[in-house]
PDB file of N, CA, C and O in Angstrom:
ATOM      1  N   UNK A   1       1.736  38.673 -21.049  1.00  0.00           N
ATOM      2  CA  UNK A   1       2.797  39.070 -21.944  1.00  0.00           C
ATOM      3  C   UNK A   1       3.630  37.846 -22.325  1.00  0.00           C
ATOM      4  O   UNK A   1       4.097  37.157 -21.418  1.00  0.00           O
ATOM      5  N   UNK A   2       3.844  37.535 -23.586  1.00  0.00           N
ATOM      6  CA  UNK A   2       5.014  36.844 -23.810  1.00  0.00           C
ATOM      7  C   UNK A   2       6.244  36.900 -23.479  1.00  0.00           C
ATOM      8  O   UNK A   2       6.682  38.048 -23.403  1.00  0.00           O
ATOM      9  N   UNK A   3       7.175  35.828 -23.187  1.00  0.00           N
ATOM     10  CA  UNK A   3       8.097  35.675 -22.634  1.00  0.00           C
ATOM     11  C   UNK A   3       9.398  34.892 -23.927  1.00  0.00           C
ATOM     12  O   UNK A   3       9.125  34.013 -24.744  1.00  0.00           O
ATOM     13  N   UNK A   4      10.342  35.355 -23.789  1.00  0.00           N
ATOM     14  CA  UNK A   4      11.455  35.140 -24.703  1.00  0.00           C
ATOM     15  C   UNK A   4      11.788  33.764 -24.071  1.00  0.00           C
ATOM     16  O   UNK A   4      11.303  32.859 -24.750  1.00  0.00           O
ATOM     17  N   UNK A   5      12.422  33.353 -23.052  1.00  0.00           N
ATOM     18  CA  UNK A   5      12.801  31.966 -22.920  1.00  0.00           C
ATOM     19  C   UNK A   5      11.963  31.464 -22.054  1.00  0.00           C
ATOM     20  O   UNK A   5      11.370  32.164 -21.233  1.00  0.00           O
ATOM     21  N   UNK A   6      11.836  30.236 -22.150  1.00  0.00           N
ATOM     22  CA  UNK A   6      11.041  28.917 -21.411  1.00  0.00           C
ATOM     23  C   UNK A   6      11.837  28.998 -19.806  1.00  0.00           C
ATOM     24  O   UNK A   6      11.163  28.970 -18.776  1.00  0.00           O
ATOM     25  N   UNK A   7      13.265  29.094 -19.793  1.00  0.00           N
ATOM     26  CA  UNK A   7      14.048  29.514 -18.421  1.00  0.00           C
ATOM     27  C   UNK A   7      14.084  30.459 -18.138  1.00  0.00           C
ATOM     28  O   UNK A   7      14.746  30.666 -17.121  1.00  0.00           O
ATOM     29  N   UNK A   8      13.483  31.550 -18.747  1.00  0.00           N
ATOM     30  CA  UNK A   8      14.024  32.899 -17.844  1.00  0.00           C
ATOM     31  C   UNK A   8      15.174  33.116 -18.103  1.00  0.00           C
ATOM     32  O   UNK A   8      15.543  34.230 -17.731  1.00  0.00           O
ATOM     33  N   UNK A   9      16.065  32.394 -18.693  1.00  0.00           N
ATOM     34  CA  UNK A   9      17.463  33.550 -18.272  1.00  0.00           C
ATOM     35  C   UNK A   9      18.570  32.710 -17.768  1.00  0.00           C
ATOM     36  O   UNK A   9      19.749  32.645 -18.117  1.00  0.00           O
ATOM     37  N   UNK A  10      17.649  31.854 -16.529  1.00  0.00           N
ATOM     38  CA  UNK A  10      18.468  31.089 -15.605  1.00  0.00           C
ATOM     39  C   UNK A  10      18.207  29.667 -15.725  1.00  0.00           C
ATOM     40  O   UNK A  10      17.490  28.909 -16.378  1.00  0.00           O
ATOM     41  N   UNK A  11      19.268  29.617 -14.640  1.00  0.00           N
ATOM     42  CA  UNK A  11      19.092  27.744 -14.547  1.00  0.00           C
ATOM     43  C   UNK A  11      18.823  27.190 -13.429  1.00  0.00           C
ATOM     44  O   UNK A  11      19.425  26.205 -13.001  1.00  0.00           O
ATOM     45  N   UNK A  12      17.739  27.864 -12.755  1.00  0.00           N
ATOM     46  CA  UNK A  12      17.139  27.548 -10.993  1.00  0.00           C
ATOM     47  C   UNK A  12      16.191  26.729 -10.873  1.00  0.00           C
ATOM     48  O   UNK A  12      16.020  26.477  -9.680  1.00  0.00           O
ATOM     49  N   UNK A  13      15.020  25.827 -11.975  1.00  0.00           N
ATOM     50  CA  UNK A  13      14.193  25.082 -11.874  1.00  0.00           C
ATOM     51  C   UNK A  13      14.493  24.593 -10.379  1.00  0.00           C
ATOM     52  O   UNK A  13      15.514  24.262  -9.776  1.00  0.00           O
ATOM     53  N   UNK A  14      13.203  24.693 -10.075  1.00  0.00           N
ATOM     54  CA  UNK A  14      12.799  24.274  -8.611  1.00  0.00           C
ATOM     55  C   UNK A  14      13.162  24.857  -7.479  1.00  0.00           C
ATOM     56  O   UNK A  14      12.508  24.728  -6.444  1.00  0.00           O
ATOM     57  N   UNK A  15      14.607  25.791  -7.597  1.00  0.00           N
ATOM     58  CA  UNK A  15      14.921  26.408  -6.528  1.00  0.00           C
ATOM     59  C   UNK A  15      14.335  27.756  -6.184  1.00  0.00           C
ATOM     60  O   UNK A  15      14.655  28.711  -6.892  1.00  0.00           O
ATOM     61  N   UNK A  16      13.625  27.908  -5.313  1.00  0.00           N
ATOM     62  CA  UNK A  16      13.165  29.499  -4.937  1.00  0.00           C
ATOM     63  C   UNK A  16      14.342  30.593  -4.987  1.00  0.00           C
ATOM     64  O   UNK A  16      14.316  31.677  -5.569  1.00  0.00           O
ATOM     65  N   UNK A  17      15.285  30.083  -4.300  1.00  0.00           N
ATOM     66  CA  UNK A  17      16.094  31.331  -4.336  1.00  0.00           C
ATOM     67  C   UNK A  17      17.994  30.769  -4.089  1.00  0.00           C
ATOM     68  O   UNK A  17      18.574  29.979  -3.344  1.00  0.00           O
ATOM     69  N   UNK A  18      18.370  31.669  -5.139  1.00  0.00           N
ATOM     70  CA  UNK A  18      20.255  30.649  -4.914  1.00  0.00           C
ATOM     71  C   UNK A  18      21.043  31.802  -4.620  1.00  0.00           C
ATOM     72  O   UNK A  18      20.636  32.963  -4.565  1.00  0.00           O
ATOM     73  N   UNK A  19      22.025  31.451  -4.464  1.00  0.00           N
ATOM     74  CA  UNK A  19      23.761  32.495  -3.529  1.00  0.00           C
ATOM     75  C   UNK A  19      24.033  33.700  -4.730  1.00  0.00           C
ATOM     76  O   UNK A  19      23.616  33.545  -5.878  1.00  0.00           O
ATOM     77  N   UNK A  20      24.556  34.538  -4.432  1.00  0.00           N
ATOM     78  CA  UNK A  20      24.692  35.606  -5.689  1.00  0.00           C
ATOM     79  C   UNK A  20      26.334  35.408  -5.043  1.00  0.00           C
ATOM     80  O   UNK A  20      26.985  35.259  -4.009  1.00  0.00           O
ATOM     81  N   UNK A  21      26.402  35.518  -6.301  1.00  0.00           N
ATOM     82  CA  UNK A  21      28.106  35.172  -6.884  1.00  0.00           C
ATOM     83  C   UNK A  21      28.962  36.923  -7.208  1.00  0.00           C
ATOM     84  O   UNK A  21      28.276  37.945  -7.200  1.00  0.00           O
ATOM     85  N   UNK A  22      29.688  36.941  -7.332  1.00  0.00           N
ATOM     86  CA  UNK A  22      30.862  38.077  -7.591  1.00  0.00           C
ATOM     87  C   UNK A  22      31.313  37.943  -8.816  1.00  0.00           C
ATOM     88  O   UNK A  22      31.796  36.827  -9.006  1.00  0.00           O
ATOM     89  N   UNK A  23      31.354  38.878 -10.017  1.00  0.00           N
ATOM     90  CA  UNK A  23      31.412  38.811 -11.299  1.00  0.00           C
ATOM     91  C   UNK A  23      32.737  38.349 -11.572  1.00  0.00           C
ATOM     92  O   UNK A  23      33.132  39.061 -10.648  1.00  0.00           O
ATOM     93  N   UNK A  24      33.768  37.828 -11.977  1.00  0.00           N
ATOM     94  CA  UNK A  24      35.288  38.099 -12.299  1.00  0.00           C
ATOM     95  C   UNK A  24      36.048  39.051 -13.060  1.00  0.00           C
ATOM     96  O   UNK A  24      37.274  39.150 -13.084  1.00  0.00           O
ATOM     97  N   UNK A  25      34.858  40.023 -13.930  1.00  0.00           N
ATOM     98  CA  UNK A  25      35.648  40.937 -14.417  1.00  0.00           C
ATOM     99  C   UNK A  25      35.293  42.369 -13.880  1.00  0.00           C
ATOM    100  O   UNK A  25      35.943  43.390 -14.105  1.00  0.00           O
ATOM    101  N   UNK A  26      34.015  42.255 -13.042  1.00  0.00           N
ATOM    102  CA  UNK A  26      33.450  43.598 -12.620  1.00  0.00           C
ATOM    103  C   UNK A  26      33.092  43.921 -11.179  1.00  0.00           C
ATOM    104  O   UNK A  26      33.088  45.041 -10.667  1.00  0.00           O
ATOM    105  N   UNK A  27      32.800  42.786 -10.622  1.00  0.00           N
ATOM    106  CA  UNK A  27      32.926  42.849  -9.240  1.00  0.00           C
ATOM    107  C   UNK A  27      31.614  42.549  -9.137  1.00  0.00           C
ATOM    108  O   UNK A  27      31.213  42.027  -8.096  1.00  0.00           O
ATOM    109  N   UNK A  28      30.686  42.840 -10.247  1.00  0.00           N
ATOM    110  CA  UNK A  28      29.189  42.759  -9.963  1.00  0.00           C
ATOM    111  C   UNK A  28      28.273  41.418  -8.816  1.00  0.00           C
ATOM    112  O   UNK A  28      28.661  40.268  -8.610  1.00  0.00           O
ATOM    113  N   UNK A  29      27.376  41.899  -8.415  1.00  0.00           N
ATOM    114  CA  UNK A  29      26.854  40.948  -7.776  1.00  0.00           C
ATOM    115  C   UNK A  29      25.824  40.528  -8.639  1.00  0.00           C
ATOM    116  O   UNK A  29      25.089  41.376  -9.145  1.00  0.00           O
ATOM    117  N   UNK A  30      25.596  38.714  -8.992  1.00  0.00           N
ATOM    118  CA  UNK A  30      24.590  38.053 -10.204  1.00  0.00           C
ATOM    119  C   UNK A  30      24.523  36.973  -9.337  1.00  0.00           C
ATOM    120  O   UNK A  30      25.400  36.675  -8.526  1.00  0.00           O
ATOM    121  N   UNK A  31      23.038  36.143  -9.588  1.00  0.00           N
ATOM    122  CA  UNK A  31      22.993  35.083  -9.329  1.00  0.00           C
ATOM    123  C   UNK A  31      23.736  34.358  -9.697  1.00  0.00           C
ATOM    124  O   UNK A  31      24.507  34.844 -10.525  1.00  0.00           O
ATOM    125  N   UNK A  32      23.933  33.057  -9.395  1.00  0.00           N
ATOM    126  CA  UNK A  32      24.762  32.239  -9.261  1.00  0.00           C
ATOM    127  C   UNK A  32      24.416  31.457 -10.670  1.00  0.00           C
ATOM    128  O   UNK A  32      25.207  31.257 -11.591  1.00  0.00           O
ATOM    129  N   UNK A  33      22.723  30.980 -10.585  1.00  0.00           N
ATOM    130  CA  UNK A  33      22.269  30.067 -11.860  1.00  0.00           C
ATOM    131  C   UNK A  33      22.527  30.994 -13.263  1.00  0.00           C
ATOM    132  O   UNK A  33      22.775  30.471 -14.350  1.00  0.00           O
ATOM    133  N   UNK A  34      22.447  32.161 -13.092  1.00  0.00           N
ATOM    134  CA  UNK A  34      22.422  32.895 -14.149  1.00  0.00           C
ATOM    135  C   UNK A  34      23.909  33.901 -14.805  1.00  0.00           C
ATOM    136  O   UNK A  34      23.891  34.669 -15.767  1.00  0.00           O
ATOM    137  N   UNK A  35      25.088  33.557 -13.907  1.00  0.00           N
ATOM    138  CA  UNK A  35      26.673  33.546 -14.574  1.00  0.00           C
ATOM    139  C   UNK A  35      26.487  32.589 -15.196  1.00  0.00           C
ATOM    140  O   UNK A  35      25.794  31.572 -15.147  1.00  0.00           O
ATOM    141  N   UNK A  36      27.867  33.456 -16.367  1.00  0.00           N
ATOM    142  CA  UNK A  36      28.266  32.053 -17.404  1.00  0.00           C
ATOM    143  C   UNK A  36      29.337  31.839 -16.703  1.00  0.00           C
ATOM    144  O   UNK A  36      29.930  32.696 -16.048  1.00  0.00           O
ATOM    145  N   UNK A  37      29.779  30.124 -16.859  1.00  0.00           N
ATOM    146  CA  UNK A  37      30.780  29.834 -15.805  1.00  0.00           C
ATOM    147  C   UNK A  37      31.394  29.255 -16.868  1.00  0.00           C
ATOM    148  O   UNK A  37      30.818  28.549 -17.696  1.00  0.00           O
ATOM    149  N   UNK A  38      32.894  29.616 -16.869  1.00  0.00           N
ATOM    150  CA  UNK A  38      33.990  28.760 -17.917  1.00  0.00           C
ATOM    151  C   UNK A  38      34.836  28.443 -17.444  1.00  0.00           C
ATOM    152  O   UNK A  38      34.894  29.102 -16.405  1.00  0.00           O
ATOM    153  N   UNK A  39      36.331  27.250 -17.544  1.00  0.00           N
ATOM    154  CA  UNK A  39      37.307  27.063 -16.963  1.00  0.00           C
ATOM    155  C   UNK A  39      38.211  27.288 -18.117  1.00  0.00           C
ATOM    156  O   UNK A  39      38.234  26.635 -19.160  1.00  0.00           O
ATOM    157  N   UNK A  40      39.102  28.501 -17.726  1.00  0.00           N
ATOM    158  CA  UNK A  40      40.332  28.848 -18.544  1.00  0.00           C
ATOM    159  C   UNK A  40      41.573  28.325 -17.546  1.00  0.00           C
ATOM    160  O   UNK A  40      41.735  28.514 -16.341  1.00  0.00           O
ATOM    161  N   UNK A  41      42.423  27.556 -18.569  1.00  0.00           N
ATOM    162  CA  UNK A  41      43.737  27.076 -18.395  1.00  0.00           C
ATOM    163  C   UNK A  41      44.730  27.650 -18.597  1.00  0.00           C
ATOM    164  O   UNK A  41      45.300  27.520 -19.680  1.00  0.00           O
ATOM    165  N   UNK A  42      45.362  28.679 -17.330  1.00  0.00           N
ATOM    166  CA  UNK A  42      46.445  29.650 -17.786  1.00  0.00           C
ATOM    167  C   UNK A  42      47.234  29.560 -16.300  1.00  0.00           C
ATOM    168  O   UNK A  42      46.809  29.070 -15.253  1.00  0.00           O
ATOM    169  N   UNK A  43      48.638  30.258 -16.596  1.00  0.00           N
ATOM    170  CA  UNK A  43      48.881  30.373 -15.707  1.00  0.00           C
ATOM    171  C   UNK A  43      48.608  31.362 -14.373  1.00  0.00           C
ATOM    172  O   UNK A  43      47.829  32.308 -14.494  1.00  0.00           O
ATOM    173  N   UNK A  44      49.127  31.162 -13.396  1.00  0.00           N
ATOM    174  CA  UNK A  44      48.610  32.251 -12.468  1.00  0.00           C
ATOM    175  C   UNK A  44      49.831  32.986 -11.995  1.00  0.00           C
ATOM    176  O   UNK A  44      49.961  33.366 -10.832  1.00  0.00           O
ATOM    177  N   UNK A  45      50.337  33.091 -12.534  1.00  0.00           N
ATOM    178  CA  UNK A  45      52.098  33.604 -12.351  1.00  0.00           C
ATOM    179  C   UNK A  45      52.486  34.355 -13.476  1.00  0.00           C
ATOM    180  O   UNK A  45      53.072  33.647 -14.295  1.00  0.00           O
ATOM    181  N   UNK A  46      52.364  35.600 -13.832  1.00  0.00           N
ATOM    182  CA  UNK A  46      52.577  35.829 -14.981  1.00  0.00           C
ATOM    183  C   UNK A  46      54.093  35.694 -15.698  1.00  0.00           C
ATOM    184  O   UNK A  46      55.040  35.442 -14.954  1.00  0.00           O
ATOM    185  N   UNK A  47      54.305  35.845 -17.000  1.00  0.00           N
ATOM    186  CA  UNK A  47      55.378  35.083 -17.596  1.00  0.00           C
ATOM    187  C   UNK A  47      56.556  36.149 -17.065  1.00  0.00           C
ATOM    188  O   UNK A  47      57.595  36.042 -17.716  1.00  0.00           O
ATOM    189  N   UNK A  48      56.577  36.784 -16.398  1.00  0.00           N
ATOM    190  CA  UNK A  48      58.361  37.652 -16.332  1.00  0.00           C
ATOM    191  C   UNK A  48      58.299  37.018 -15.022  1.00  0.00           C
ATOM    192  O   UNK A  48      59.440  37.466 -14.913  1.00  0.00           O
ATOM    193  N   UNK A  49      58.107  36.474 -14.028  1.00  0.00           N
ATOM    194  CA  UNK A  49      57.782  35.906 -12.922  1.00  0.00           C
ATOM    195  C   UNK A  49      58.092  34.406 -13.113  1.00  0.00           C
ATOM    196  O   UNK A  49      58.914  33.825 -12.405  1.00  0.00           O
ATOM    197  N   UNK A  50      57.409  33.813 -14.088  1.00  0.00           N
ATOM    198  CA  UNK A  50      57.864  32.321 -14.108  1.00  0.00           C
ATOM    199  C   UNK A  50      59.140  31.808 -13.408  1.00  0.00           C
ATOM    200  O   UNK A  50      59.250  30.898 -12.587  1.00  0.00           O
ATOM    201  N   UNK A  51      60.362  32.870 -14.100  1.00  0.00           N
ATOM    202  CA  UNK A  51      61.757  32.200 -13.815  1.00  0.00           C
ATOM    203  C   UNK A  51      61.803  32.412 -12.646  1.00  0.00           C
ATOM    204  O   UNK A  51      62.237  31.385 -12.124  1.00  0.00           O
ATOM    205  N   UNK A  52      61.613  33.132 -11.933  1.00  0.00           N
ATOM    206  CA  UNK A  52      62.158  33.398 -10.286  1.00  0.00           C
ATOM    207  C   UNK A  52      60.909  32.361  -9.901  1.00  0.00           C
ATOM    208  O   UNK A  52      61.187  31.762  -8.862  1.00  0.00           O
ATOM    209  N   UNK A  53      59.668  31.997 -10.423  1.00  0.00           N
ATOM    210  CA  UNK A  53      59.712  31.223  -8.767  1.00  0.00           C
ATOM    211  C   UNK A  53      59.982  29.455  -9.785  1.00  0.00           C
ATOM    212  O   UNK A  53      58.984  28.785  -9.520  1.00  0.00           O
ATOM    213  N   UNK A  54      60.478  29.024 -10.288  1.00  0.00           N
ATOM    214  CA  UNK A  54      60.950  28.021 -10.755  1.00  0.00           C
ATOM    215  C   UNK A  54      61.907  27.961 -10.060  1.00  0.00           C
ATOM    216  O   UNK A  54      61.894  27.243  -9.060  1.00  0.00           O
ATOM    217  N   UNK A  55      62.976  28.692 -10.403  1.00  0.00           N
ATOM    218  CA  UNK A  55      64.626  28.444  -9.316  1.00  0.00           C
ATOM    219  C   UNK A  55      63.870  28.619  -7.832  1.00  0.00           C
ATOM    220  O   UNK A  55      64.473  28.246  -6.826  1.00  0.00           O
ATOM    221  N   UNK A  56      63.108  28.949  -7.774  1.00  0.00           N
ATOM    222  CA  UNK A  56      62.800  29.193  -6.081  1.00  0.00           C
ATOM    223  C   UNK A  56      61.764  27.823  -5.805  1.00  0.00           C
ATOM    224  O   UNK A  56      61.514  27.757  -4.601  1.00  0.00           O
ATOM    225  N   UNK A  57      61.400  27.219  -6.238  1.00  0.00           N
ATOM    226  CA  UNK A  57      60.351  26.307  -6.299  1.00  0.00           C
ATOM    227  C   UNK A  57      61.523  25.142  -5.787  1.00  0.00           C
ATOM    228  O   UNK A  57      62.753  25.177  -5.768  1.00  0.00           O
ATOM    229  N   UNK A  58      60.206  23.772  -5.261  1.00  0.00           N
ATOM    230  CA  UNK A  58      61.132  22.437  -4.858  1.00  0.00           C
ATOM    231  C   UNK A  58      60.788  21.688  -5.482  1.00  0.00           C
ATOM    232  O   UNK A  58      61.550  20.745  -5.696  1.00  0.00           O
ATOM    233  N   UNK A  59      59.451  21.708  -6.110  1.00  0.00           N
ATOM    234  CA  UNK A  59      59.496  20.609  -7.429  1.00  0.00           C
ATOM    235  C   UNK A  59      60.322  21.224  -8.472  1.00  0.00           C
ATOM    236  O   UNK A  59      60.865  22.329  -8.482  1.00  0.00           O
ATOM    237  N   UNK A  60      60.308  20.165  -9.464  1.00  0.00           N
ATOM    238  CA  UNK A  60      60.409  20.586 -10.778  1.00  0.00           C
ATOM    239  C   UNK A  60      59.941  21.159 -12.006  1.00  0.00           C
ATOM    240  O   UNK A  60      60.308  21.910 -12.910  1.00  0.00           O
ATOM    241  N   UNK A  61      58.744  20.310 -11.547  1.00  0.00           N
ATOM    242  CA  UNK A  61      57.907  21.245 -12.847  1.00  0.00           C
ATOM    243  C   UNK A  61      56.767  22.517 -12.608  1.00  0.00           C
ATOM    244  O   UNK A  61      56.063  22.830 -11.648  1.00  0.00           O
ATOM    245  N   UNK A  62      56.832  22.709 -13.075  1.00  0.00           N
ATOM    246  CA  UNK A  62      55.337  23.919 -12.915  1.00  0.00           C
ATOM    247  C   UNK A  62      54.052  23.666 -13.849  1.00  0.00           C
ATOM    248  O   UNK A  62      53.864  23.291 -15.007  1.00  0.00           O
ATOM    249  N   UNK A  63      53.347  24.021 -12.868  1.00  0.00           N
ATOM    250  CA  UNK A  63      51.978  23.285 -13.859  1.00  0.00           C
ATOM    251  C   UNK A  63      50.883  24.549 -14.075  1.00  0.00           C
ATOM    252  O   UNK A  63      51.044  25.709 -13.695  1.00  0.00           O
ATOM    253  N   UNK A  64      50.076  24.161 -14.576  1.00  0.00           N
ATOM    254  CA  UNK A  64      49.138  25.676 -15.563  1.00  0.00           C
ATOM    255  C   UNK A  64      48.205  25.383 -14.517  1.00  0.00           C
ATOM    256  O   UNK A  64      48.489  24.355 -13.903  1.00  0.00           O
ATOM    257  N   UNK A  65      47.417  25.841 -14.222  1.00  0.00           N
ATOM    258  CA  UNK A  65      46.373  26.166 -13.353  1.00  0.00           C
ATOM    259  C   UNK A  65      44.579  26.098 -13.860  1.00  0.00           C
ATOM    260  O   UNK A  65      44.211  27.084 -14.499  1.00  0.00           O
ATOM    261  N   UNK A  66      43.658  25.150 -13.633  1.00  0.00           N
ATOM    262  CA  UNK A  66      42.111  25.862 -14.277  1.00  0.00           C
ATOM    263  C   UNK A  66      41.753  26.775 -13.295  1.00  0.00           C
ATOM    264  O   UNK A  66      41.833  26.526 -12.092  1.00  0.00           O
ATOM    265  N   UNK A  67      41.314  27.946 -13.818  1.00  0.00           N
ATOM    266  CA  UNK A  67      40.449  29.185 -13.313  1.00  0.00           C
ATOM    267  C   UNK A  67      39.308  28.852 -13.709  1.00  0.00           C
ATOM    268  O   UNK A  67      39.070  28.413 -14.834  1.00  0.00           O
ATOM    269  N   UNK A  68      38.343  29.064 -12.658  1.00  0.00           N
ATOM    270  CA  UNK A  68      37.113  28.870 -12.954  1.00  0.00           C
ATOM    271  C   UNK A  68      37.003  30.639 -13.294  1.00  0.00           C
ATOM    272  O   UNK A  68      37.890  31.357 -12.830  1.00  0.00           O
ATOM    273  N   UNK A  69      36.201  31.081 -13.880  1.00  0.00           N
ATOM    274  CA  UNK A  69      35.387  32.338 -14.891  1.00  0.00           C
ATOM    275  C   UNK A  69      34.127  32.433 -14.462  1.00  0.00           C
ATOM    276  O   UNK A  69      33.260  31.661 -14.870  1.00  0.00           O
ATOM    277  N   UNK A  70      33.913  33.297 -13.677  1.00  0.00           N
ATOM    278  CA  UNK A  70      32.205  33.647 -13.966  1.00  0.00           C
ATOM    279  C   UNK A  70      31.976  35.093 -13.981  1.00  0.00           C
ATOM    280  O   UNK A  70      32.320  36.018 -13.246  1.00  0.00           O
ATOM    281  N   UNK A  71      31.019  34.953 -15.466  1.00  0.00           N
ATOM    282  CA  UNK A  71      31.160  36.222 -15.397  1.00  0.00           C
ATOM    283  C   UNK A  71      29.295  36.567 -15.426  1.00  0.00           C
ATOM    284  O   UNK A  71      28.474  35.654 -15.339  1.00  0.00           O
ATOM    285  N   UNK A  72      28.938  37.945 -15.554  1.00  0.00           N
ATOM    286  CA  UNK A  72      27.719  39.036 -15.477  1.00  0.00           C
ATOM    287  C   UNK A  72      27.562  38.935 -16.680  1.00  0.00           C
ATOM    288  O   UNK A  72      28.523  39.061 -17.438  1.00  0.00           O
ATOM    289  N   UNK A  73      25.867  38.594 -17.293  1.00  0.00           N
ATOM    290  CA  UNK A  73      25.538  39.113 -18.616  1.00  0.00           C
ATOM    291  C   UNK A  73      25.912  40.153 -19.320  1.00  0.00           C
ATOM    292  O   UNK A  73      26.074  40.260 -20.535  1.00  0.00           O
ATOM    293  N   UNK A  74      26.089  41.230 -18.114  1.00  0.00           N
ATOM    294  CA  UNK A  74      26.692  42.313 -18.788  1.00  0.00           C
ATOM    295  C   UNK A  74      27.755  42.496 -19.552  1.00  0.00           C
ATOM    296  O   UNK A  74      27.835  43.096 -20.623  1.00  0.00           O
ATOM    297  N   UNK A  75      29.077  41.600 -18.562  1.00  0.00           N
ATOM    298  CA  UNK A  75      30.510  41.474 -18.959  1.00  0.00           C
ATOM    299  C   UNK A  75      30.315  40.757 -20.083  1.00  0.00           C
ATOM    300  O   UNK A  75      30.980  41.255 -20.991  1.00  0.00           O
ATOM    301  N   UNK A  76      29.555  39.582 -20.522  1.00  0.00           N
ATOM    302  CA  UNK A  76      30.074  38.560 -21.516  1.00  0.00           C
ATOM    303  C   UNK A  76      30.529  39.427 -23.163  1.00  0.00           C
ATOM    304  O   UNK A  76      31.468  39.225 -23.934  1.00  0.00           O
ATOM    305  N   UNK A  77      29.702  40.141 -23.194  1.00  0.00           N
ATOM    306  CA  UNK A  77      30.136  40.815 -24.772  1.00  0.00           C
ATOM    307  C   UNK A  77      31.294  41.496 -24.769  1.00  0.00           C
ATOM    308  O   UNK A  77      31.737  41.651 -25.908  1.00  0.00           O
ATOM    309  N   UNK A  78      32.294  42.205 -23.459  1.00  0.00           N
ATOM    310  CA  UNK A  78      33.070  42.345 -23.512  1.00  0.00           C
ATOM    311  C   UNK A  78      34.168  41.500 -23.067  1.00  0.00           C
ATOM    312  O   UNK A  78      35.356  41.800 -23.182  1.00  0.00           O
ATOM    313  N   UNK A  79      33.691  40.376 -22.527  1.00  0.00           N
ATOM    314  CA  UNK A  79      34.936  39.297 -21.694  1.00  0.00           C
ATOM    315  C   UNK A  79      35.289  38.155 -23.205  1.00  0.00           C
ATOM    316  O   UNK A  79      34.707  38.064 -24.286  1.00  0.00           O
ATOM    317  N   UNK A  80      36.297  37.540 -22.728  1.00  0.00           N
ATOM    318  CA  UNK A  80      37.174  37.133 -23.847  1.00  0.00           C
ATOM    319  C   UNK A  80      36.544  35.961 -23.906  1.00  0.00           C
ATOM    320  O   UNK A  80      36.230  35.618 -25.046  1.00  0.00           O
ATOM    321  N   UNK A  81      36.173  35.019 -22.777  1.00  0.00           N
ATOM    322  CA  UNK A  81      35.300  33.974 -22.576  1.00  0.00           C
ATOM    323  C   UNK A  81      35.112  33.412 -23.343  1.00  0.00           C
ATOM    324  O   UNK A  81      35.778  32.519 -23.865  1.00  0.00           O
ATOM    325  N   UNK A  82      33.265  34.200 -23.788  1.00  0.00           N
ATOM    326  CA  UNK A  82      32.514  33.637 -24.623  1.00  0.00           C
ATOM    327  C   UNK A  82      33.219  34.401 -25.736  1.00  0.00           C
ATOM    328  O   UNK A  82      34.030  35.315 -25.589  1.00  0.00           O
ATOM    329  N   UNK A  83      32.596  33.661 -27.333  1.00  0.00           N
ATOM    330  CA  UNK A  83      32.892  34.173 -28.683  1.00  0.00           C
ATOM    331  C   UNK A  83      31.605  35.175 -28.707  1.00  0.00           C
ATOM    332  O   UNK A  83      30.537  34.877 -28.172  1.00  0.00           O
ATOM    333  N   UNK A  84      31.859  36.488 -29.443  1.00  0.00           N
ATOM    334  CA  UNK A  84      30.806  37.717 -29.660  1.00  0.00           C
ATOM    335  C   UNK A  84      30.052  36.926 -31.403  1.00  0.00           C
ATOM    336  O   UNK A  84      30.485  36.209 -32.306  1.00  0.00           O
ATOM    337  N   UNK A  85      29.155  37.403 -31.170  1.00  0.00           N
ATOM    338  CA  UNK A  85      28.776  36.605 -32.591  1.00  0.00           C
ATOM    339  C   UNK A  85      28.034  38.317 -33.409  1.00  0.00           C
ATOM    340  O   UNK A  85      27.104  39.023 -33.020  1.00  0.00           O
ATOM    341  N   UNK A  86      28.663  38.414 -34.232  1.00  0.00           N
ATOM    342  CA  UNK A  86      28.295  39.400 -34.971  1.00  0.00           C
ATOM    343  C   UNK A  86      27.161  39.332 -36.002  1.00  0.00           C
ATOM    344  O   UNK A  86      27.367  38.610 -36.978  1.00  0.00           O
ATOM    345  N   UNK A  87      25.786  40.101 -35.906  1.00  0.00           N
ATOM    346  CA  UNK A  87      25.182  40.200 -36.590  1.00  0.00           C
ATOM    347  C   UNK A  87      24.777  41.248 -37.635  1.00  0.00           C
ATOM    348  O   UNK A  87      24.089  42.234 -37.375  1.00  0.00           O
ATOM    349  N   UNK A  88      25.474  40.812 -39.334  1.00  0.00           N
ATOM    350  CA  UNK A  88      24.884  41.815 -40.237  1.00  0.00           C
ATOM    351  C   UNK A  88      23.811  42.217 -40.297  1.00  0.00           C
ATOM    352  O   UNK A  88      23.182  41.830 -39.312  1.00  0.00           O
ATOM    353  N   UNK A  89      23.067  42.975 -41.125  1.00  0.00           N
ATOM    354  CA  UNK A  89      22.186  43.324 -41.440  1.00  0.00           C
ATOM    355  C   UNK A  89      22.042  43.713 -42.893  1.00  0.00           C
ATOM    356  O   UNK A  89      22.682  44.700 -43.255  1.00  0.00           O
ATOM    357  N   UNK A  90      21.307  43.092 -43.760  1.00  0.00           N
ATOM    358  CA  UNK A  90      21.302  43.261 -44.994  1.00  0.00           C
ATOM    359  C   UNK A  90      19.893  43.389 -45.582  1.00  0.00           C
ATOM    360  O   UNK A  90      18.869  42.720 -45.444  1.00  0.00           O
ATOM    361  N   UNK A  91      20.267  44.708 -46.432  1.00  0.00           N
ATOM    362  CA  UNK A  91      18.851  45.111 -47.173  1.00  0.00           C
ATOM    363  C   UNK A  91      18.579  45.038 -48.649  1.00  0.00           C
ATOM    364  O   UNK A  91      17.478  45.367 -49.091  1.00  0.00           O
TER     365      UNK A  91
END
């Protein structure tokens, strides 16, 4: 049978077998080679919160945080992540 990608899917060349990872938006269990992994720059404090721990803080500044993202093939069409790419259809 033919096969759609040359990788499979994943990105394991050579490895028999890798760690299954925890989805970030679903809890799902996915291989590891085969999450999409992104780093979003946000805070981790949400904004009505900021002010209290600033006055409560001993530095001065507050800094944004990278989150690493990994998410389940499944999640990506609904996670904000990746861009959805819409396909017309025209007759």
């Amino acid at each position: 049978m033919t096969f759609k990608r040359r990788n499979g899917g994943r990105n394991k060349h050579g490895r028999g077998h890798v760690d299954f990872i925890r989805c970030s938006n679903c809890a799902k269990c996915c291989p590891k080679d085969k999450a999409v992994k992104r780093f979003i720059v946000r805070n981790i404090v949400e904004q009505a919160a900021v002010r209290d721990v600033q006055e409560a803080c001993v530095y001065d500044g507050y800094l944004m945080y990278r989150v690493k993202v990994m998410c389940c093939q499944s999640c990506i069409p609904r996670c904000s992540t990746v861009c959805r790419v819409l396909y017309t259809l025209t007759s």
